[in-house]
PDB file of N, CA, C and O in Angstrom:
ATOM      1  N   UNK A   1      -7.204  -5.037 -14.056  1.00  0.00           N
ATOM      2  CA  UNK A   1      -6.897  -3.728 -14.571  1.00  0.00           C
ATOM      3  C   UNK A   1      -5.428  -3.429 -14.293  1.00  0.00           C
ATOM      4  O   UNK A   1      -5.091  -3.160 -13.141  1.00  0.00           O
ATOM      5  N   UNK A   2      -4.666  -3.456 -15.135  1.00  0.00           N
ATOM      6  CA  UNK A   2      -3.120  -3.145 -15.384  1.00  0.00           C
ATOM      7  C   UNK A   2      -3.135  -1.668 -14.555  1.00  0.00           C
ATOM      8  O   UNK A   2      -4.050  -0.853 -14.435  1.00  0.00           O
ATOM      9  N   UNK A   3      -1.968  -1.655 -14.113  1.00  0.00           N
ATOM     10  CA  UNK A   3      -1.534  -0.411 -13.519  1.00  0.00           C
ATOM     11  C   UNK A   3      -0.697   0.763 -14.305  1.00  0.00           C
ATOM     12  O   UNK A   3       0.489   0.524 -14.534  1.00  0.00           O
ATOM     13  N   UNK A   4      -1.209   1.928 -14.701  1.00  0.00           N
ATOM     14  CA  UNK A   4      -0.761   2.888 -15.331  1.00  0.00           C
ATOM     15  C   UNK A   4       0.749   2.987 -15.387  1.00  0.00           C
ATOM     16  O   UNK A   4       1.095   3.179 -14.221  1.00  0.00           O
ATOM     17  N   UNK A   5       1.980   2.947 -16.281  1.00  0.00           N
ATOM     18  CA  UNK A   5       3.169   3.230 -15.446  1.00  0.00           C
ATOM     19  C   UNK A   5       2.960   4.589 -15.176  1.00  0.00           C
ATOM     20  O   UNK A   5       4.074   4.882 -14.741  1.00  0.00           O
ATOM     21  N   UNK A   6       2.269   5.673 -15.131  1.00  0.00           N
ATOM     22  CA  UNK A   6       2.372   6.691 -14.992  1.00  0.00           C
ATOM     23  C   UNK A   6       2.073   6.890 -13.086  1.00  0.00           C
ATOM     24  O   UNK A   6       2.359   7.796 -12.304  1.00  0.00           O
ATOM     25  N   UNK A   7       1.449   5.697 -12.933  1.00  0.00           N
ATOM     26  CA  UNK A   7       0.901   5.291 -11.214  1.00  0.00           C
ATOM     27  C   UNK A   7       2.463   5.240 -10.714  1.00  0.00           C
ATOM     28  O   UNK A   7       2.446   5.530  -9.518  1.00  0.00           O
ATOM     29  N   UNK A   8       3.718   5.005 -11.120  1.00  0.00           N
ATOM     30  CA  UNK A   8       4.654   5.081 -10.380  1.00  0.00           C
ATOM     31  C   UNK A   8       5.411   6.245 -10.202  1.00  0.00           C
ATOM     32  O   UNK A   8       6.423   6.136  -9.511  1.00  0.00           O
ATOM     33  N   UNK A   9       5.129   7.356 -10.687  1.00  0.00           N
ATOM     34  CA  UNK A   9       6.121   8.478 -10.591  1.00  0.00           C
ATOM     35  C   UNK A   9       5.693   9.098  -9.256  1.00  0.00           C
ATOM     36  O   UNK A   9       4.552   9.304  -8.842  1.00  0.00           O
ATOM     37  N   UNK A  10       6.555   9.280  -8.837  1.00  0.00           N
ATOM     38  CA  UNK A  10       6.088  10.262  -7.627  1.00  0.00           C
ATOM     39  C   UNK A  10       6.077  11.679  -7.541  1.00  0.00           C
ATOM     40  O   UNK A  10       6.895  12.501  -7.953  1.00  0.00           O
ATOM     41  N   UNK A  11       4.743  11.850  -6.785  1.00  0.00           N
ATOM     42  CA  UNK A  11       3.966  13.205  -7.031  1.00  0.00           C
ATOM     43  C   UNK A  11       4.961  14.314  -6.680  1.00  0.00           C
ATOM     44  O   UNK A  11       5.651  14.178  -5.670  1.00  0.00           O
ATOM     45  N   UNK A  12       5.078  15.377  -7.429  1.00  0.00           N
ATOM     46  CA  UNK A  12       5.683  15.902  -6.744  1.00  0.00           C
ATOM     47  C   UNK A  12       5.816  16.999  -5.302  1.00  0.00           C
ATOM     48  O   UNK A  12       6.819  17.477  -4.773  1.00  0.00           O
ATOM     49  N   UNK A  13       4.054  17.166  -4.894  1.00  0.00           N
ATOM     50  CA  UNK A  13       3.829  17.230  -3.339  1.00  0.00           C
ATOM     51  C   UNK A  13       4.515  16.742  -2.528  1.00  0.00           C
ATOM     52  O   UNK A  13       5.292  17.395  -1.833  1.00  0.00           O
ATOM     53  N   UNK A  14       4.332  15.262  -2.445  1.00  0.00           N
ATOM     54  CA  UNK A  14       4.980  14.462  -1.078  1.00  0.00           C
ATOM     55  C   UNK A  14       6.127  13.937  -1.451  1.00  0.00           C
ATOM     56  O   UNK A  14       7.046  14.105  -0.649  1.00  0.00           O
ATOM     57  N   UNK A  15       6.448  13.156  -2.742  1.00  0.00           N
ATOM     58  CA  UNK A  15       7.155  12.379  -3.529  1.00  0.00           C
ATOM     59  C   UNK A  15       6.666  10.973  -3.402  1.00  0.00           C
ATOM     60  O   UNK A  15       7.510  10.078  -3.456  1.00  0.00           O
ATOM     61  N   UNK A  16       5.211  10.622  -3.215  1.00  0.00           N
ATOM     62  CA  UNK A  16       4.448   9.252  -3.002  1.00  0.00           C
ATOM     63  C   UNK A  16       4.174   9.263  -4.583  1.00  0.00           C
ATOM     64  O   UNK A  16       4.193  10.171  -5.415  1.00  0.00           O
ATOM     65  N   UNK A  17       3.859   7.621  -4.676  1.00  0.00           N
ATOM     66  CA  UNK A  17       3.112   7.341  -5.763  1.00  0.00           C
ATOM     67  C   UNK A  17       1.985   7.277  -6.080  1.00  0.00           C
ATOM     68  O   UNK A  17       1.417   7.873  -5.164  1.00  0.00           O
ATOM     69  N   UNK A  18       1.033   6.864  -6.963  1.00  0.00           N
ATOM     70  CA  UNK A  18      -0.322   6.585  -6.436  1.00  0.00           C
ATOM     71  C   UNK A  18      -0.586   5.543  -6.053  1.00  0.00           C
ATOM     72  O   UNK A  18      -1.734   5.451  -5.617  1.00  0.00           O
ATOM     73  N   UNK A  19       0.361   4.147  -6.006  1.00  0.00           N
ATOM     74  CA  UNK A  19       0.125   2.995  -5.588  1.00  0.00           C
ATOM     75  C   UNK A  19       0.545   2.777  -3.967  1.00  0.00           C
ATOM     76  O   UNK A  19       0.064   1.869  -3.290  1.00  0.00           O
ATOM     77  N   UNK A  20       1.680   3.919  -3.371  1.00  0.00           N
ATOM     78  CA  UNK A  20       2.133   4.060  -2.079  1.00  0.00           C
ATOM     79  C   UNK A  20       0.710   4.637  -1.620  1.00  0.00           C
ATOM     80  O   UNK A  20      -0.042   4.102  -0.805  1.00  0.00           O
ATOM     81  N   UNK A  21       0.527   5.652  -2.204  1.00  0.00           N
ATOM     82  CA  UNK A  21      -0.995   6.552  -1.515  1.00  0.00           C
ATOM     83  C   UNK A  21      -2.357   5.525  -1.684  1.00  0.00           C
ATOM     84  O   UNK A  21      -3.382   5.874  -1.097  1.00  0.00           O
ATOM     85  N   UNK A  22      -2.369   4.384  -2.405  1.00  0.00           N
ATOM     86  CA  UNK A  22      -3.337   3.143  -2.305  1.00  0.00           C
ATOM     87  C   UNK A  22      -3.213   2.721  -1.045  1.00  0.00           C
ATOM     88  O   UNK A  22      -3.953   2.966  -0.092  1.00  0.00           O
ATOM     89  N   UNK A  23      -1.815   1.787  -1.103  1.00  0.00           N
ATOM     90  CA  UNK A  23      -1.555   1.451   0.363  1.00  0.00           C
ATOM     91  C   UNK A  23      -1.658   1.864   1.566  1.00  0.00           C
ATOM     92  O   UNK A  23      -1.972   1.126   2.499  1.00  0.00           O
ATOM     93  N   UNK A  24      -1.386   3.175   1.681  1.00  0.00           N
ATOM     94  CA  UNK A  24      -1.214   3.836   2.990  1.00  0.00           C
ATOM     95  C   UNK A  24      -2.597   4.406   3.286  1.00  0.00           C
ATOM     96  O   UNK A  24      -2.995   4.330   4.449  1.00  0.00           O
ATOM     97  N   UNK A  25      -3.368   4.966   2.364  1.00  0.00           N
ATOM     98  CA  UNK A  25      -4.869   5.070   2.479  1.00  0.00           C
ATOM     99  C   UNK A  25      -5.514   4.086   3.151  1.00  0.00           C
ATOM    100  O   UNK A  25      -6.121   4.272   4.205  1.00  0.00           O
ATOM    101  N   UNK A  26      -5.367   2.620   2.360  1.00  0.00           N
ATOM    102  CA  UNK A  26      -6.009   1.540   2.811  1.00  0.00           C
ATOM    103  C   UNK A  26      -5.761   1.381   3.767  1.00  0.00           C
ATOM    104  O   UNK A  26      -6.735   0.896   4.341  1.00  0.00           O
ATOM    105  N   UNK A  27      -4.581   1.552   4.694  1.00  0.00           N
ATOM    106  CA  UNK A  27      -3.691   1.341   5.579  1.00  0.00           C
ATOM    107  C   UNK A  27      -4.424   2.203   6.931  1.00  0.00           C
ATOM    108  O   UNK A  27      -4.719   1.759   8.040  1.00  0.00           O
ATOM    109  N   UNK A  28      -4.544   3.226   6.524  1.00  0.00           N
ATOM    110  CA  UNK A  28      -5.381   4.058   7.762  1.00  0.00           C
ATOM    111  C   UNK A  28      -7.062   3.731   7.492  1.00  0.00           C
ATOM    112  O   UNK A  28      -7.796   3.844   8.474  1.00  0.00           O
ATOM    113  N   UNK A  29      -7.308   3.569   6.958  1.00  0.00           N
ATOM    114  CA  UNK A  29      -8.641   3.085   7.152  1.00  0.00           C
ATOM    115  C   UNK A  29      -9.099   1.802   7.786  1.00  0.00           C
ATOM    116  O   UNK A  29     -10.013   1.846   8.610  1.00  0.00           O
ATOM    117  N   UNK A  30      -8.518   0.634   7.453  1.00  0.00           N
ATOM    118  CA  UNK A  30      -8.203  -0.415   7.797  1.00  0.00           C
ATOM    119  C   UNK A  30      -7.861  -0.293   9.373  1.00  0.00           C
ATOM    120  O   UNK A  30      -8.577  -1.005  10.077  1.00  0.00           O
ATOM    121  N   UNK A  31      -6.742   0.607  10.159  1.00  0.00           N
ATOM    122  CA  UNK A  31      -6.451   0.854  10.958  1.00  0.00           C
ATOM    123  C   UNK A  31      -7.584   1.485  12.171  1.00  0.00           C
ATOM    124  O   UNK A  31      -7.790   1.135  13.333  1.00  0.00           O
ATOM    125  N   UNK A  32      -8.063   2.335  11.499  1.00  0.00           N
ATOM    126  CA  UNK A  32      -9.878   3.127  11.964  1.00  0.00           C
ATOM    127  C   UNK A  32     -10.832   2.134  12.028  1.00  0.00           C
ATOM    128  O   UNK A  32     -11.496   2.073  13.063  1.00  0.00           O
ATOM    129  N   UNK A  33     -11.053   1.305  11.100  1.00  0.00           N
ATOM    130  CA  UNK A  33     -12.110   0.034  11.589  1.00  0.00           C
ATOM    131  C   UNK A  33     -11.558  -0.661  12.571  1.00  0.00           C
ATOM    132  O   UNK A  33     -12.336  -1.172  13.377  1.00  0.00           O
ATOM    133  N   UNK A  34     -10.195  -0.846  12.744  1.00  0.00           N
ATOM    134  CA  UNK A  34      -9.542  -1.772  13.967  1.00  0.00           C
ATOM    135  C   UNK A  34      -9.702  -1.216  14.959  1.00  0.00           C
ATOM    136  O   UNK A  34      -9.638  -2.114  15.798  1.00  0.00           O
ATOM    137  N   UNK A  35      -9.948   0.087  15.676  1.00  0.00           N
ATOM    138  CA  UNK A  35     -10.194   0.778  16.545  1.00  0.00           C
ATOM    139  C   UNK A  35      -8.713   1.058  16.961  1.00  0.00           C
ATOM    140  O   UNK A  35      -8.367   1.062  18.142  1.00  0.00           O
ATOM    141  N   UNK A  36      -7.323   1.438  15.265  1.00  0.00           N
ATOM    142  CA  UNK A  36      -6.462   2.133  16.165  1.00  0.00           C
ATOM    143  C   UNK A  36      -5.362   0.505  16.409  1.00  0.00           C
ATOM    144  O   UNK A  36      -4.170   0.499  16.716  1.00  0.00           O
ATOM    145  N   UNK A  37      -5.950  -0.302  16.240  1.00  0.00           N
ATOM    146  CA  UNK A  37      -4.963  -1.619  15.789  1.00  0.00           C
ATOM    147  C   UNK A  37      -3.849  -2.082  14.785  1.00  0.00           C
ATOM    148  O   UNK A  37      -3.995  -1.860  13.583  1.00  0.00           O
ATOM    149  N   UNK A  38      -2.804  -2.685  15.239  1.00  0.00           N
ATOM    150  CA  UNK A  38      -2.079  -2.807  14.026  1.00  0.00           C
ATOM    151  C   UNK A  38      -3.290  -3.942  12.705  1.00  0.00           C
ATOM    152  O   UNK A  38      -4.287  -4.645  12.872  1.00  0.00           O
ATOM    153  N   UNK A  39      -2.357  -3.504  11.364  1.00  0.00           N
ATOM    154  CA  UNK A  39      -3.157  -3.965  10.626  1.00  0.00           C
ATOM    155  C   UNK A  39      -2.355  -5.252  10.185  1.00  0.00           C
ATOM    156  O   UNK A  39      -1.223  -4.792  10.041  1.00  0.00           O
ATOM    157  N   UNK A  40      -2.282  -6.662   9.874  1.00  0.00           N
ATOM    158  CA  UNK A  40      -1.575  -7.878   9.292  1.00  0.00           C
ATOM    159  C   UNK A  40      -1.399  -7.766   8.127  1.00  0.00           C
ATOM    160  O   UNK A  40      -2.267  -7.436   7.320  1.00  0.00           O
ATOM    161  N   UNK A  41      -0.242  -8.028   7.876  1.00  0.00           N
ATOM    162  CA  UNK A  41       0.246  -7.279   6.147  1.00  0.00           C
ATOM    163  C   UNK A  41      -1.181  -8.502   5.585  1.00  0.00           C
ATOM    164  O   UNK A  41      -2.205  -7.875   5.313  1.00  0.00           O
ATOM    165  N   UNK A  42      -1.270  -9.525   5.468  1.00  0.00           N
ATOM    166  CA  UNK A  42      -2.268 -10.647   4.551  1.00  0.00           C
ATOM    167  C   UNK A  42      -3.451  -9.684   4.645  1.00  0.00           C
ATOM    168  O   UNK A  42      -3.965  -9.587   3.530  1.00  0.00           O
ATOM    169  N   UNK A  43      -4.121  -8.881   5.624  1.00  0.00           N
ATOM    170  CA  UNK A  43      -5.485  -8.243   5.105  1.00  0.00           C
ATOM    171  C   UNK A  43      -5.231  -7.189   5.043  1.00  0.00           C
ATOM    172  O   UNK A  43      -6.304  -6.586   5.064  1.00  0.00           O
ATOM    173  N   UNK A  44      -4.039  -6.167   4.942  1.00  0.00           N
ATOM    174  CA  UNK A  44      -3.909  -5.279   4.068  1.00  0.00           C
ATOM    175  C   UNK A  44      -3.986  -5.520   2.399  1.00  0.00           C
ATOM    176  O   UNK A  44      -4.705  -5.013   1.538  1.00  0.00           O
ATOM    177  N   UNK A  45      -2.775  -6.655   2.334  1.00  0.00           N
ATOM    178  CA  UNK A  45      -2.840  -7.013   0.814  1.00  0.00           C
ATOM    179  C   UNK A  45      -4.410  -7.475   0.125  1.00  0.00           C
ATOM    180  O   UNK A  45      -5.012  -7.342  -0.940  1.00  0.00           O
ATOM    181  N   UNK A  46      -4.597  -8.030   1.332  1.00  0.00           N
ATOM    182  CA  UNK A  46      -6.283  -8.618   0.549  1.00  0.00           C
ATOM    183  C   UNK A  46      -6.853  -7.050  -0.106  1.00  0.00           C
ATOM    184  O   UNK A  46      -7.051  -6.875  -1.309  1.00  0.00           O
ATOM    185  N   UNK A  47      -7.058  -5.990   0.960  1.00  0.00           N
ATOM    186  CA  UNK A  47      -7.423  -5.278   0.698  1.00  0.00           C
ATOM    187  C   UNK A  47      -7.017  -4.028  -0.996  1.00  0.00           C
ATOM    188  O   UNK A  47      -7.675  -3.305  -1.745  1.00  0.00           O
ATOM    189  N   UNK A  48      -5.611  -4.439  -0.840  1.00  0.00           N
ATOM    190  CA  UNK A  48      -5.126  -3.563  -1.629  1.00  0.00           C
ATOM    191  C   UNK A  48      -5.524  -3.871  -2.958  1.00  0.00           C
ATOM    192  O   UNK A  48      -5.930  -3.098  -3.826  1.00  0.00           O
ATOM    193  N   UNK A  49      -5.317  -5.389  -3.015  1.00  0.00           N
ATOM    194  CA  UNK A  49      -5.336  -5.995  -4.784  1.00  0.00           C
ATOM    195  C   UNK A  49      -7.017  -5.783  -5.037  1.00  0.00           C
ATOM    196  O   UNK A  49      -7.376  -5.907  -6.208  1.00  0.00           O
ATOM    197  N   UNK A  50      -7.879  -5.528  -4.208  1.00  0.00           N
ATOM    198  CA  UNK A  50      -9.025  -5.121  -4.541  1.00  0.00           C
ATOM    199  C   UNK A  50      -8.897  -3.404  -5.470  1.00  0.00           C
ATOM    200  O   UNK A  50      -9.519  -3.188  -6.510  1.00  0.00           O
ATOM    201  N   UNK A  51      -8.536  -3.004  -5.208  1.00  0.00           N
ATOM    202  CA  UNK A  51      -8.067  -1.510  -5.492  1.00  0.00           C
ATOM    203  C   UNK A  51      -6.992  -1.510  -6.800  1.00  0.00           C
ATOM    204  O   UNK A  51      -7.445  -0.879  -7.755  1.00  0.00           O
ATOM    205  N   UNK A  52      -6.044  -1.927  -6.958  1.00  0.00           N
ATOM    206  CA  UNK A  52      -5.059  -2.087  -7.398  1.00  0.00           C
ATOM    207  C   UNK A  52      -4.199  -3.780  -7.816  1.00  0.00           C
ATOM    208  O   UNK A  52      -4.117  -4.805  -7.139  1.00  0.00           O
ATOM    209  N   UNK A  53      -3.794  -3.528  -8.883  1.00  0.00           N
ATOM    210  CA  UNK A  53      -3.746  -5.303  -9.816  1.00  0.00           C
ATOM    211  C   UNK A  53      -2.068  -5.154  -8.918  1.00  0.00           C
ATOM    212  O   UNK A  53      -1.627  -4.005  -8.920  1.00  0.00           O
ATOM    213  N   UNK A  54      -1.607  -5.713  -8.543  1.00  0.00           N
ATOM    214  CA  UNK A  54      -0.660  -5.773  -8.183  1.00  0.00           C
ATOM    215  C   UNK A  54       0.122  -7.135  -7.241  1.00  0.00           C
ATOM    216  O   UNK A  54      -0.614  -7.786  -6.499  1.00  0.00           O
ATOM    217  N   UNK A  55       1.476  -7.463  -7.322  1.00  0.00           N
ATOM    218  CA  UNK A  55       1.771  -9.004  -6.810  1.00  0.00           C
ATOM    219  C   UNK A  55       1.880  -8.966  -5.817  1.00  0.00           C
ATOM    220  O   UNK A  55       1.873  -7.778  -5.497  1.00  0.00           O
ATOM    221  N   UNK A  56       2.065  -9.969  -4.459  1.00  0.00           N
ATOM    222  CA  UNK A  56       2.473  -9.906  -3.061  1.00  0.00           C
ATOM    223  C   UNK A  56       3.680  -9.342  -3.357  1.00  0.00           C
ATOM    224  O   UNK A  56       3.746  -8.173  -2.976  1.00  0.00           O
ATOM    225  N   UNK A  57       5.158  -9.967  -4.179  1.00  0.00           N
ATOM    226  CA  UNK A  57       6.508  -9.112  -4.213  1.00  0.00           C
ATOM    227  C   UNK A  57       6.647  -7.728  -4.121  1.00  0.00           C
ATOM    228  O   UNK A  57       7.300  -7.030  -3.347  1.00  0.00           O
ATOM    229  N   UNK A  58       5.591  -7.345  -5.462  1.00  0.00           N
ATOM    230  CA  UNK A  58       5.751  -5.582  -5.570  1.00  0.00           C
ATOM    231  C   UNK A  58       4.927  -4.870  -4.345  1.00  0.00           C
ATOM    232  O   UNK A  58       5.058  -3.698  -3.993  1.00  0.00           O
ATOM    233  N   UNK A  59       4.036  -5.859  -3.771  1.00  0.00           N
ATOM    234  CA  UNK A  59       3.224  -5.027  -2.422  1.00  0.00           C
ATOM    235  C   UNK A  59       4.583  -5.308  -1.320  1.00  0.00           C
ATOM    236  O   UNK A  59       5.082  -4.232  -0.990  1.00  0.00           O
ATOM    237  N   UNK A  60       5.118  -6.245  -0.833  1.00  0.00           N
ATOM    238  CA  UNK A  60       5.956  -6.089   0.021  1.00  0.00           C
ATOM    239  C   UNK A  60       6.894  -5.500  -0.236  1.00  0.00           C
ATOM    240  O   UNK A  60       7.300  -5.073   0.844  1.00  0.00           O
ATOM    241  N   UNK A  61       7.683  -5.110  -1.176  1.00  0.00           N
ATOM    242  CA  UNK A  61       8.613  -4.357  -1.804  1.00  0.00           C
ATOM    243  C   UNK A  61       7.938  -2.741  -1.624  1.00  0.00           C
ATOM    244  O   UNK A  61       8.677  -1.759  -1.698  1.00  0.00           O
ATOM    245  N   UNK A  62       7.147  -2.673  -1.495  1.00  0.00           N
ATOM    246  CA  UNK A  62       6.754  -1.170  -1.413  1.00  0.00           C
ATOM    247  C   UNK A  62       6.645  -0.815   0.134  1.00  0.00           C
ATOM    248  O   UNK A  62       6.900   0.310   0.563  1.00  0.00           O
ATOM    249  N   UNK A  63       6.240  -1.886   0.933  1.00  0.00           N
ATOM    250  CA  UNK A  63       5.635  -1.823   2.251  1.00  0.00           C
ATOM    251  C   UNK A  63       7.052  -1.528   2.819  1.00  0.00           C
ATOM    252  O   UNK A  63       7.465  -0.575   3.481  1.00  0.00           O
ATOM    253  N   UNK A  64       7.583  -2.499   2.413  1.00  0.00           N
ATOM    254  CA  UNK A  64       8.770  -2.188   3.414  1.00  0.00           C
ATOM    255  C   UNK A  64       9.588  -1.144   3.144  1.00  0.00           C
ATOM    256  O   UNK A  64      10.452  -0.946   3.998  1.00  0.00           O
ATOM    257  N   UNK A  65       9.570  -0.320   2.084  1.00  0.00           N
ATOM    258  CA  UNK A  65      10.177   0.975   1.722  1.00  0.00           C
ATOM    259  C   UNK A  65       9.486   1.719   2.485  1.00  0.00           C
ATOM    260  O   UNK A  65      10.138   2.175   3.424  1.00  0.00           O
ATOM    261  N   UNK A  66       8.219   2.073   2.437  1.00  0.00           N
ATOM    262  CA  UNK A  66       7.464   2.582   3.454  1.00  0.00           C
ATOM    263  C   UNK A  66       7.609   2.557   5.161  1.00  0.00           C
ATOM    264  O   UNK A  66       7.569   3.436   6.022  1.00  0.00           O
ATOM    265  N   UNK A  67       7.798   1.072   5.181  1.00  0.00           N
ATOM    266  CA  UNK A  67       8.083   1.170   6.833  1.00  0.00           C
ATOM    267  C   UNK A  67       9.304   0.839   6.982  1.00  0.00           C
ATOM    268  O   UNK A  67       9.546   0.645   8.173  1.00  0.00           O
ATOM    269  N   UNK A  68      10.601   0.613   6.001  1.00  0.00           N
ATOM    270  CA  UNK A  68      11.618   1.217   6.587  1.00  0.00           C
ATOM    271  C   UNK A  68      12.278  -0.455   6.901  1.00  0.00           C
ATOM    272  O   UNK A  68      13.446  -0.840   6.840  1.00  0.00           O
ATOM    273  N   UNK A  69      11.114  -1.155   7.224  1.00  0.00           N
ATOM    274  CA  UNK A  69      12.070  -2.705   7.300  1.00  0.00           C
ATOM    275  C   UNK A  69      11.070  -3.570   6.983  1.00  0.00           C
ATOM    276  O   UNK A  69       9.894  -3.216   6.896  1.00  0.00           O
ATOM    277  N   UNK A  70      11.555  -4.966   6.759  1.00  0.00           N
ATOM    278  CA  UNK A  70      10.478  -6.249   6.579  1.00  0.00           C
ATOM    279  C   UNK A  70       9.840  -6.365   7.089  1.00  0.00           C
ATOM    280  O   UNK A  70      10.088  -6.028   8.246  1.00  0.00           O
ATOM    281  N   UNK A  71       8.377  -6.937   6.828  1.00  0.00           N
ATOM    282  CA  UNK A  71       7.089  -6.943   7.639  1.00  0.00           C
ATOM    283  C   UNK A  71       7.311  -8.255   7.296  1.00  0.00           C
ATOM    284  O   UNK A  71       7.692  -8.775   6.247  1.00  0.00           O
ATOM    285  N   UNK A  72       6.863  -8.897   8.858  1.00  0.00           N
ATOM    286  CA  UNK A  72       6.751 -10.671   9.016  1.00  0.00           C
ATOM    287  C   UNK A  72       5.541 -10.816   8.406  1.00  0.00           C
ATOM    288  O   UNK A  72       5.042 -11.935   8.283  1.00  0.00           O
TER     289      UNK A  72
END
């Protein structure tokens, strides 16, 4: 399932997208089953492309806008 380009504009609430608010959703949930653990970018992404059609590039390209630097 192709991703809307309309999924990239950012909202104008927070200024997230809906594909940042995929991630970061998944991201705390993922985090809550860990009991509060960091999460490994490989089973975040697993998780994400379940949700969302999207490449490892454009997922790390977003992640790290998000956190500000490269995730090993």
């Amino acid at each position: 399932m192709p991703i809307d380009p309309r999924d990239r504009i950012p909202d104008v609430r927070d200024g997230l997208t809906r594909v940042e608010r995929v991630i970061l959703h998944t991201l705390h949930q993922l985090q809550g089953e860990r009991g509060g653990r960091n999460v490994p970018t490989a089973m975040l992404y697993g998780y994400v492309v379940e949700r969302l059609d999207i490449g490892p590039d454009e997922f790390q390209d977003i992640l790290t806008r998000l956190v500000g630097r490269r995730v090993p």
